[in-house]
TORVO-678967 format. One record per residue (C-alpha): x, y, z; residue number from 0. Coordinates in pm, whole numbers, plus 32768, in hexadecimal, padded with zeros to 4 digits. Layout:
// TORVO-678967
   east   north     up     k
      X       Y      Z   NUM
...
***
This chain:
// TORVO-678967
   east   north     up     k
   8000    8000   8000     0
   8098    814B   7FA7     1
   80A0    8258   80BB     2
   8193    8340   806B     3
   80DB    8415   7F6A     4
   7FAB    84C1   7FA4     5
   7E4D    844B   7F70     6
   7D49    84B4   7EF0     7
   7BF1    84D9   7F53     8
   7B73    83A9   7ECE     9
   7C7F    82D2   7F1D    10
   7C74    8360   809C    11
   7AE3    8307   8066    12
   7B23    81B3   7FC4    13
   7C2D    816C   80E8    14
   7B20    81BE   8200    15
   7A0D    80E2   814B    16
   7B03    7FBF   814A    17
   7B4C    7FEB   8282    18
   79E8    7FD7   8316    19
   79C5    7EB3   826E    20
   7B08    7E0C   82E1    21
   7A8B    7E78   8425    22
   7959    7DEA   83FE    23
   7A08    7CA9   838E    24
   7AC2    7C88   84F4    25
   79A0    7CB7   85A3    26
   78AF    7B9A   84C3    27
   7A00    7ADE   84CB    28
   79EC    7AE9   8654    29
   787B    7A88   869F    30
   788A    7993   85BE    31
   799C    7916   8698    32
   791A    7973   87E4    33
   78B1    77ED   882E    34
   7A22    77C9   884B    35
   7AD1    7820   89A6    36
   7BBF    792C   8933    37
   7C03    78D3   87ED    38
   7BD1    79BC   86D2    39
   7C8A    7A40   859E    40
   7C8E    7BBC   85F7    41
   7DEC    7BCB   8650    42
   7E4F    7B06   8506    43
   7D97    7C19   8467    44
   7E02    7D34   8517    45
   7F4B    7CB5   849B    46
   7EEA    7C7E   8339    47
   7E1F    7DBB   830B    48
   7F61    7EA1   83A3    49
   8044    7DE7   82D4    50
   7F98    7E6F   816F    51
   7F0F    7FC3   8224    52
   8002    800F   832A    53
   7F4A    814E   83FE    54
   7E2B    8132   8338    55
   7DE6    7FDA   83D8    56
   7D91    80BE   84DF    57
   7C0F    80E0   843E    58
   7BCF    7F73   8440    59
   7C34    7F37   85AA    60
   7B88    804C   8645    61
   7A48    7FE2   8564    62
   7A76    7EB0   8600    63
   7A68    7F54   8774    64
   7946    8035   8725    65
   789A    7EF7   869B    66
   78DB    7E24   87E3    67
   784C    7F32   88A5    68
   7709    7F8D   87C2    69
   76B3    7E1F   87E0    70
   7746    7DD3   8952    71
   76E5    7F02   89FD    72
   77C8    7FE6   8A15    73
   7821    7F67   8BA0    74
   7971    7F4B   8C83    75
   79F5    7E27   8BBD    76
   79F8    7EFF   8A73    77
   7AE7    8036   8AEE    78
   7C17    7F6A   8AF5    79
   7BB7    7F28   8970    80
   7C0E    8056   8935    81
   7D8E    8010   894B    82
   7DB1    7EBA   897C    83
   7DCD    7EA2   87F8    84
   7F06    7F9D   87BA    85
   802D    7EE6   885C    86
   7FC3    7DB1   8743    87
   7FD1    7EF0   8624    88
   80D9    7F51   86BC    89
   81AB    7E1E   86A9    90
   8145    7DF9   8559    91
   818B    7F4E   84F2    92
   8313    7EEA   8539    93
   8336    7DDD   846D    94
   83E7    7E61   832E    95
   8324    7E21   8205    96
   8454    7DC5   8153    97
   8491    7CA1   823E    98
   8482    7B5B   8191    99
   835A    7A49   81BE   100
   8457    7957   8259   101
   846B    7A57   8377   102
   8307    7B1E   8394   103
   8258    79D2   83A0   104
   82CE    797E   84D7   105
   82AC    7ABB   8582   106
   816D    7B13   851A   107
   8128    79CD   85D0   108
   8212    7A1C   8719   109
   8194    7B8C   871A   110
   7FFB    7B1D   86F9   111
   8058    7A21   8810   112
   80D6    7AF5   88F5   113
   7FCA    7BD8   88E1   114
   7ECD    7AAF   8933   115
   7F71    7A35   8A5A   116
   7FAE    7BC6   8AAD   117
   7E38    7C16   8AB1   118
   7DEA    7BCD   8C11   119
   7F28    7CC1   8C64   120
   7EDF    7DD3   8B91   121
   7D6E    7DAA   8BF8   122
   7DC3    7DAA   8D65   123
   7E21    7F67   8D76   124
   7CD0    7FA8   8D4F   125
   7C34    7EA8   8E1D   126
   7D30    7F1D   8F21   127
   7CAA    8074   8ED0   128
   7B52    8000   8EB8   129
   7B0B    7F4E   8FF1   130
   7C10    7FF4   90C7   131
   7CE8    7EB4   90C5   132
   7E0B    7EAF   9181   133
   7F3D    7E37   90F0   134
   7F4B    7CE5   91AF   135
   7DC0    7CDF   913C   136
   7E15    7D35   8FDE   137
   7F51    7C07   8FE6   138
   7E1A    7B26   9050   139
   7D2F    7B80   8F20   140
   7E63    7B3E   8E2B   141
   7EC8    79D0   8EB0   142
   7D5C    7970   8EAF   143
   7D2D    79C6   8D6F   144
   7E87    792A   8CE8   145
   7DCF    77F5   8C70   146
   7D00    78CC   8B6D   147
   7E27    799A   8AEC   148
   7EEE    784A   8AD6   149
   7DC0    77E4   89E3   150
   7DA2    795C   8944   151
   7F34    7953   88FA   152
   7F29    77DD   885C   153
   7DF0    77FB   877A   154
   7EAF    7951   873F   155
   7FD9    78BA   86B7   156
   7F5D    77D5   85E6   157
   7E37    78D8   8531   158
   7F91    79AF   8508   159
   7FC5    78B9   83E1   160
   7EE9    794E   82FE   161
   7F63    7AC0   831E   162
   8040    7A9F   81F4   163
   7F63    79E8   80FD   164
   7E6D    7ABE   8142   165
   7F29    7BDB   8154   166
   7FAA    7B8E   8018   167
   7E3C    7B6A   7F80   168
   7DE1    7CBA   7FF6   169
   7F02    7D5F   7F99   170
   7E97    7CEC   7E31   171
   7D4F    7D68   7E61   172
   7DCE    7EC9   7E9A   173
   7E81    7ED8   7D68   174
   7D80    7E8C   7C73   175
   7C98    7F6D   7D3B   176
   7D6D    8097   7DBE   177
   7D12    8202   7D3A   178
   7EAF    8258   7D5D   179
***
């Protein structure tokens, strides 16, 4: 995806429309899912979707969050939502697009991992926050939730798979479609 030339309006339009549907996607992609304990392809997309649109993947995720809340209520459990997201982008955003498949493979798939069995930890601020947990409280919510994250980071891993395939699909996409 190009990004160092300026847009114009109806790319910037086309790029918002894709992303609400992208966004869409990881939130269909997720209740479909939701029989499954903590397993779900979001962070595989998250992945693939910053890998072809770098910031702009930005849209999709927080289309996703506004989603989750329309449809979930828009309670305690959704605030952390709001940045539990960016330290996966973020990790992604490092990778160096020029890196080659033999490499980016497998950290897409340590990097969407870690972030699974991270959840409960980067959950855990606001619920410290939240519920005026103390620390040794907070410590307490983490371990017993270790066995979820252990399932969150595995399924995580292996859904990190399909990041480059697919990111390779939707990179193809783009260029038969792009207004650039």
């Amino acid at each position: 995806m190009k990004s160092k030339k300026k847009r114009s309006g109806l790319e910037v339009l086309r790029l918002l429309v894709v992303g609400a549907m992208l966004g869409a996607l990881m939130f269909i992609s997720d209740i479909l899912m939701e029989f499954l304990p903590n397993m779900h392809i979001v962070g595989a997309l998250i992945i693939t979707f910053t890998v072809v649109y770098r910031s702009w993947a930005l849209v999709p995720i927080y289309v996703y969050v506004f989603l989750n809340g329309s449809f979930g209520g828009f309670g305690l459990w959704w605030y952390p939502y709001l940045y539990i997201w960016l330290p996966l982008w973020g990790m992604a955003m490092l990778i160096p697009r020029r890196l080659s498949p033999r490499w980016r493979v497998p950290l897409y798939m340590v990097i969407c991992a870690l972030h699974g069995f991270a959840f409960g930890v980067l959950y855990a601020p606001f619920q410290m926050l939240a519920f005026n947990f103390t620390p040794e409280m907070t410590v307490s919510w983490i371990i017993a939730g270790l066995p979820f994250d252990i399932i969150h980071g595995s399924f995580n891993f292996v859904a990190a798979m399909l990041v480059l395939p697919v990111s390779r699909a939707l990179e193809l996409v783009e260029r038969k479609t792009s207004f650039d």
